[in-house]
C-alpha positions in Angstrom: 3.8 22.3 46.9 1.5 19.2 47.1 2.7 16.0 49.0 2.3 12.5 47.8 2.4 9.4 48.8 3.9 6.8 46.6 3.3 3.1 47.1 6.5 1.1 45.8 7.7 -2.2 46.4 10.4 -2.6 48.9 13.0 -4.0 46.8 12.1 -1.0 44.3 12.2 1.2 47.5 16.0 0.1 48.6 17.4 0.3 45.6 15.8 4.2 44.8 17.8 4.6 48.3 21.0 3.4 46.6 20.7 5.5 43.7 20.0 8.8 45.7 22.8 8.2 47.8 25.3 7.2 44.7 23.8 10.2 43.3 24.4 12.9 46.4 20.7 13.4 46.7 17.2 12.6 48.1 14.3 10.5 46.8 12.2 13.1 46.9 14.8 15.6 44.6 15.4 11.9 42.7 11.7 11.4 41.6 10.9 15.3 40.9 13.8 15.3 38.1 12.1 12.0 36.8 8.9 13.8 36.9 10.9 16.8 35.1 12.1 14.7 32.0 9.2 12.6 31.9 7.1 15.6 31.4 9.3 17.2 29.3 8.9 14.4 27.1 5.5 14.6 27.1 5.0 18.3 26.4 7.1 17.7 23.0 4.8 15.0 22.3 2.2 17.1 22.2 3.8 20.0 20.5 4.8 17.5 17.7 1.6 15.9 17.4 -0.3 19.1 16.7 2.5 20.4 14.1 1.9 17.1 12.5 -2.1 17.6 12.6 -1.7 21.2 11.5 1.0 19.6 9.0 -1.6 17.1 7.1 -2.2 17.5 3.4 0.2 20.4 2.8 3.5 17.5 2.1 3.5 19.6 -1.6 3.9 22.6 -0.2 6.7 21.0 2.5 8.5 19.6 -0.6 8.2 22.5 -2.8 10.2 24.9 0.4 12.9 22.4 0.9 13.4 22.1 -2.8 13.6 26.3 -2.6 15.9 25.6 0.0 18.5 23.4 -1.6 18.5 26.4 -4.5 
């Protein structure tokens, strides 16, 4: 596990205190499920963007299985 040191503002700081506590739970555990999502998020990015690149000029062939597929 690395450490990291995060410069916020305090206003920013205080109310991340709030929200842990509302919450049941620390910053730290606060920030590493917003890390979680946010790189969840980007690993699907990524995943879509290279269907879509392996995707480009077949559309006919796209259109031609969902066709197939309505019967």
């Amino acid at each position: 596990m690395t450490a990291l040191t995060l410069r916020l503002p305090s206003e920013k700081h205080q109310r991340l205190k709030q929200l842990a506590k509302k919450r049941g739970t620390t910053i730290n555990r606060l920030l590493d499920e917003m890390t979680t999502l946010l790189l969840a998020e980007f690993d699907l990015e990524t995943r879509y963007l290279a269907r879509v690149e392996r995707g480009k000029g077949k559309q006919q062939r796209g259109l031609e299985l969902l066709e197939k597929a309505r019967g």
